[in-house]
C-alpha positions as CSV (number, residue, x, y, z in Angstrom):
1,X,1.3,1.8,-3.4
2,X,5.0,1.1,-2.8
3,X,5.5,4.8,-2.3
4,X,2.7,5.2,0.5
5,X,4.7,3.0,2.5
6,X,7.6,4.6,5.6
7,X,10.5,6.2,4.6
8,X,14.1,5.2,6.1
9,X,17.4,6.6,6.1
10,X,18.8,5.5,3.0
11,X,18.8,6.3,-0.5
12,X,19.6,5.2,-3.5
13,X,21.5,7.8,-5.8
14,X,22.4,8.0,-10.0
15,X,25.1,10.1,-11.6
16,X,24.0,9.4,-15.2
17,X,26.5,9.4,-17.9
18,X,28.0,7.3,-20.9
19,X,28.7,5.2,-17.7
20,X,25.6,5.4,-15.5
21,X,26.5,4.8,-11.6
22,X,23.8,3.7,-9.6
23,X,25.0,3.1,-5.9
24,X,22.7,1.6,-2.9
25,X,23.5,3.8,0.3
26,X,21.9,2.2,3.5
27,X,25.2,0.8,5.2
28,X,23.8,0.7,8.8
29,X,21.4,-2.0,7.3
30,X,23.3,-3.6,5.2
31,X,21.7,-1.6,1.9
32,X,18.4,-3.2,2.4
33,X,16.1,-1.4,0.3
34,X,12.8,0.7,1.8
35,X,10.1,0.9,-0.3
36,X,11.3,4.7,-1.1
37,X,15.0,3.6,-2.2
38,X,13.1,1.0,-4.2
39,X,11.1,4.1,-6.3
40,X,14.6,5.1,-6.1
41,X,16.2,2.6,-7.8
42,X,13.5,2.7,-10.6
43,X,14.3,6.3,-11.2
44,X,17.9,5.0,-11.2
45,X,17.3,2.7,-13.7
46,X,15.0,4.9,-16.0
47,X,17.6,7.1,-16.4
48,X,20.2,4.5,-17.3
49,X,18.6,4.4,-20.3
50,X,20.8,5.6,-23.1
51,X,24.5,4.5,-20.8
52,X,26.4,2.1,-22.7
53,X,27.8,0.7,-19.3
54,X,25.8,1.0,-16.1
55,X,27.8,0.3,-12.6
56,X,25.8,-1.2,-9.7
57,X,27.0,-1.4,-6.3
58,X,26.3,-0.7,-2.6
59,X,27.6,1.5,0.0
60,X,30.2,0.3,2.5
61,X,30.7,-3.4,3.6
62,X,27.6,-4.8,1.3
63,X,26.0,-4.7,-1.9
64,X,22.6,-5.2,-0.9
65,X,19.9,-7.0,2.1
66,X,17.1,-7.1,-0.1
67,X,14.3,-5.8,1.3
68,X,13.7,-3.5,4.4
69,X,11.5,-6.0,6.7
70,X,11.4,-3.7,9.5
71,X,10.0,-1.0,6.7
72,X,7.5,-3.1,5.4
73,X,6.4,-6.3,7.9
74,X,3.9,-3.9,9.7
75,X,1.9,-3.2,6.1
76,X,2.0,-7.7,5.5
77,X,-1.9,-7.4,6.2
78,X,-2.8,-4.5,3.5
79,X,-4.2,-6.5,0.5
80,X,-2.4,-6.6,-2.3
81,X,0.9,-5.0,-1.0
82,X,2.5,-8.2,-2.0
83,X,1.6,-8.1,-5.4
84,X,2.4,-4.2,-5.7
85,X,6.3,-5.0,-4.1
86,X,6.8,-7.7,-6.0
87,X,5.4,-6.1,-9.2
88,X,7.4,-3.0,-8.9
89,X,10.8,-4.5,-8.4
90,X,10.6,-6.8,-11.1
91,X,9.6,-4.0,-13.4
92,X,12.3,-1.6,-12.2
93,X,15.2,-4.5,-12.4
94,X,13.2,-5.3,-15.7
95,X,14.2,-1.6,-16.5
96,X,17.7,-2.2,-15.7
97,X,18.0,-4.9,-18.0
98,X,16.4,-3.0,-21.1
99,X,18.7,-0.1,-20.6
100,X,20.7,-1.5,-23.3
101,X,23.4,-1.2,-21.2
102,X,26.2,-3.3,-20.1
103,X,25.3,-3.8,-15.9
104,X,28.6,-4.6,-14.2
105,X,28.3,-5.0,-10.3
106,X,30.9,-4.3,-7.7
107,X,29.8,-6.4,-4.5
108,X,32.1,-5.4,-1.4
109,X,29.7,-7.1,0.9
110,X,26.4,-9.8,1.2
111,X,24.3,-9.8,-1.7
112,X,20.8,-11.8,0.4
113,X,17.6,-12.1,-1.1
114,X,16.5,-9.2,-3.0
115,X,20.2,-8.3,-3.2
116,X,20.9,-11.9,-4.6
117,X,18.1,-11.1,-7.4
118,X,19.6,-7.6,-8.3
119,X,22.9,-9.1,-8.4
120,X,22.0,-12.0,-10.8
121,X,20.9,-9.2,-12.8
122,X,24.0,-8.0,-14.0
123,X,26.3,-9.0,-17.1
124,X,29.8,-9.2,-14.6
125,X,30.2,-9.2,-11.2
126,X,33.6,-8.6,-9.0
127,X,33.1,-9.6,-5.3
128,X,35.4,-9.5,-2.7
129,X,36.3,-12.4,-0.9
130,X,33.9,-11.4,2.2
131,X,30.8,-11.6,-0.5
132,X,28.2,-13.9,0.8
133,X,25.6,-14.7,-2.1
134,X,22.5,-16.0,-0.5
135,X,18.8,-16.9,-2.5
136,X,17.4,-16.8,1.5
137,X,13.6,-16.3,0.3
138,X,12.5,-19.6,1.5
139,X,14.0,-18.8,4.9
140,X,11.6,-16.0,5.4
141,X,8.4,-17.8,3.8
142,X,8.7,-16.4,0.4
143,X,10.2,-17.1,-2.9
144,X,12.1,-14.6,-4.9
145,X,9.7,-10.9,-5.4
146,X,12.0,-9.0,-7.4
147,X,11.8,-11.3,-10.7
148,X,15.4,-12.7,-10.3
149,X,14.0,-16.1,-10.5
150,X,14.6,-16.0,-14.8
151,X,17.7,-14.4,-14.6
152,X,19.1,-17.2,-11.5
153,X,18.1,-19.8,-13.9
154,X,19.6,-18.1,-17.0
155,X,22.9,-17.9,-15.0
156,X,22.9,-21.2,-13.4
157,X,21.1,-23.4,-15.1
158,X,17.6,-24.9,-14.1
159,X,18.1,-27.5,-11.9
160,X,21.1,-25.4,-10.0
161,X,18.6,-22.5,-9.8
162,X,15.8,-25.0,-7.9
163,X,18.9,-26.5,-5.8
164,X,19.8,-22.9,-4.7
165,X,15.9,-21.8,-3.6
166,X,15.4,-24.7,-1.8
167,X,18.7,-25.1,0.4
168,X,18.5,-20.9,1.0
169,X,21.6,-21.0,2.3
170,X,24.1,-17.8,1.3
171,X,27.3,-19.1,-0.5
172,X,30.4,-17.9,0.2
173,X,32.7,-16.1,-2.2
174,X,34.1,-19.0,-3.8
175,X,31.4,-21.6,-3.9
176,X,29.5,-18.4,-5.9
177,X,32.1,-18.1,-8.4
178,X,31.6,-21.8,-8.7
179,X,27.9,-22.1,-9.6
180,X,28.3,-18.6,-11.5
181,X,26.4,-16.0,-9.6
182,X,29.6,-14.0,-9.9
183,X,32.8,-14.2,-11.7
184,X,36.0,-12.4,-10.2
185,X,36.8,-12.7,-6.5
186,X,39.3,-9.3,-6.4
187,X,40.0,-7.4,-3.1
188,X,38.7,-4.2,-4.4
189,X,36.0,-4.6,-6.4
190,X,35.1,-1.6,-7.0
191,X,38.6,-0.6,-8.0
192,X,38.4,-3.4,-10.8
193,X,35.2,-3.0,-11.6
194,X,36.3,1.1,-12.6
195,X,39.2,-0.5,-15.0
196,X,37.0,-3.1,-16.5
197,X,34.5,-0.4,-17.2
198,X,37.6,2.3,-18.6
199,X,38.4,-0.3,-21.0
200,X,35.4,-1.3,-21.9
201,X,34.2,2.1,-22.7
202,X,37.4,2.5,-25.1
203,X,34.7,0.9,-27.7
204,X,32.6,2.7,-29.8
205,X,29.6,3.1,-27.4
206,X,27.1,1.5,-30.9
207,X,29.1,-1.3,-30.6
208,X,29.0,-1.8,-27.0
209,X,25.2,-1.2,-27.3
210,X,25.0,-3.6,-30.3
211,X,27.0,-6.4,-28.0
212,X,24.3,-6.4,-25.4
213,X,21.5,-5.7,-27.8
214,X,22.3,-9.2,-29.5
215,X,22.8,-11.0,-26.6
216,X,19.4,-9.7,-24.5
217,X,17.4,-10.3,-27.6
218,X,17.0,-13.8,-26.3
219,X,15.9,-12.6,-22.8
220,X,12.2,-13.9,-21.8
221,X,10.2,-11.2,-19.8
222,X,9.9,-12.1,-15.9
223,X,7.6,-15.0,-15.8
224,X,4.5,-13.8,-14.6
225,X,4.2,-17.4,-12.4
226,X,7.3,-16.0,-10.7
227,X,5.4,-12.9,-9.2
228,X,2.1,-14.9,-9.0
229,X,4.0,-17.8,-6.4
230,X,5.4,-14.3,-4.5
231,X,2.4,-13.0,-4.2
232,X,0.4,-16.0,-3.1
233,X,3.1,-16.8,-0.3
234,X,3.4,-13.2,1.1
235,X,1.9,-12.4,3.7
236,X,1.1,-16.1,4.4
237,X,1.3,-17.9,7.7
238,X,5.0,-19.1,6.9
239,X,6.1,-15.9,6.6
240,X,4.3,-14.2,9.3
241,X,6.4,-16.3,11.6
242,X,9.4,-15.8,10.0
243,X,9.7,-12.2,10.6
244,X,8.0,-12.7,13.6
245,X,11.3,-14.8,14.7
246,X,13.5,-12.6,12.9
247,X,11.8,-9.4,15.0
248,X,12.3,-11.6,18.4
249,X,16.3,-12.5,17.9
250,X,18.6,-9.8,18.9
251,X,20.6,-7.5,16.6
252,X,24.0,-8.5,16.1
């Protein structure tokens, strides 16, 4: 069970409202999520439900490092613990996206792996120009676990999507804005993000609703392939000797 697993120092904290704020807060790692901020940020999203608008970001210089690896790469041998990861993130971003809420993110910092997958996530996304937007699974022996591999290709496009997991390379600011993982490059983005949301919320909040509720309508569910290629790759020799290097090369 996700929750069974070590706890860190972060957290992941809601103030829950007409316009739901859900903010990532593990700066010293770069927001990576342990499996506790992960319960966290189902809770988050649970209680989203109802927001017309729901604002995701991270703390400090980053929106979010995926997952925790030094939280979780001592458990790889457990069976089943990639299924259970995988399974539970896709259903908590799952409940983001059935909030019925416009998700607008505010990215002042990388957005890698798991991050990348929450981020593709969301309706709009401001970045500053420091953003790095990087679908790095296949560096560490994986593919994506947090069932962001629908909503890459519903942003992108297919063959764009396949393009992006294979090369695993993070983007920079600009060349994201260019495939359209986000859309405004803005030197505060969390400053902008708070205006597009004031207006936005000058709407009748049925209307705003009704907006997202016709568009989602033609969302498919995470593919279940998606979390069964995750699952079959976790753990796996590949990635055993990824984080094996990654544990081996100094901290910057």
């Amino acid at each position: 069970m996700v929750s069974t697993l070590p706890r860190g120092v972060g957290r992941v904290s809601v103030a829950v409202g007409p316009v739901t704020r859900i903010v990532i807060d593990a700066p010293a790692k770069k927001n990576a999520l342990d499996p506790h901020m992960m319960v966290e940020f189902a809770d988050a999203a649970r209680l989203a439900h109802g927001a017309s608008v729901i604002l995701v970001r991270g703390a400090g210089d980053a929106f979010c490092s995926g997952g925790d690896l030094a939280a979780v790469r001592d458990y790889l041998a457990r069976p089943g613990v990639g299924a259970q990861l995988g399974a539970f993130m896709a259903d908590a971003v799952g409940l983001l996206r059935a909030s019925g809420a416009f998700i607008v993110a505010a990215a002042t910092g990388p957005a890698l792996g798991g991050g990348a997958e929450l981020l593709a996530a969301c309706d709009l996304v401001f970045a500053s120009p420091s953003v790095r937007v990087g679908w790095v699974q296949a560096r560490l022996g994986v593919s994506p676990g947090f069932g962001g591999g629908a909503n890459l290709v519903a942003r992108v496009g297919a063959r764009r999507a396949l393009r992006l997991l294979v090369e695993a390379a993070p983007l920079s600011a600009t060349g994201a804005k260019e495939v359209g993982l986000i859309d405004e490059i803005v030197d505060d983005p969390v400053a902008s993000a708070e205006a597009w949301i004031a207006r936005a919320a000058e709407l009748p909040a049925e209307a705003l609703r009704g907006a997202v509720r016709l568009v989602r309508a033609t969302d498919a569910p995470a593919s279940r392939e998606e979390l069964r290629v995750f699952t079959d790759l976790w753990g796996g020799p590949a990635h055993v000797a990824a984080l094996a290097a990654a544990r081996a090369r100094p901290r910057s």
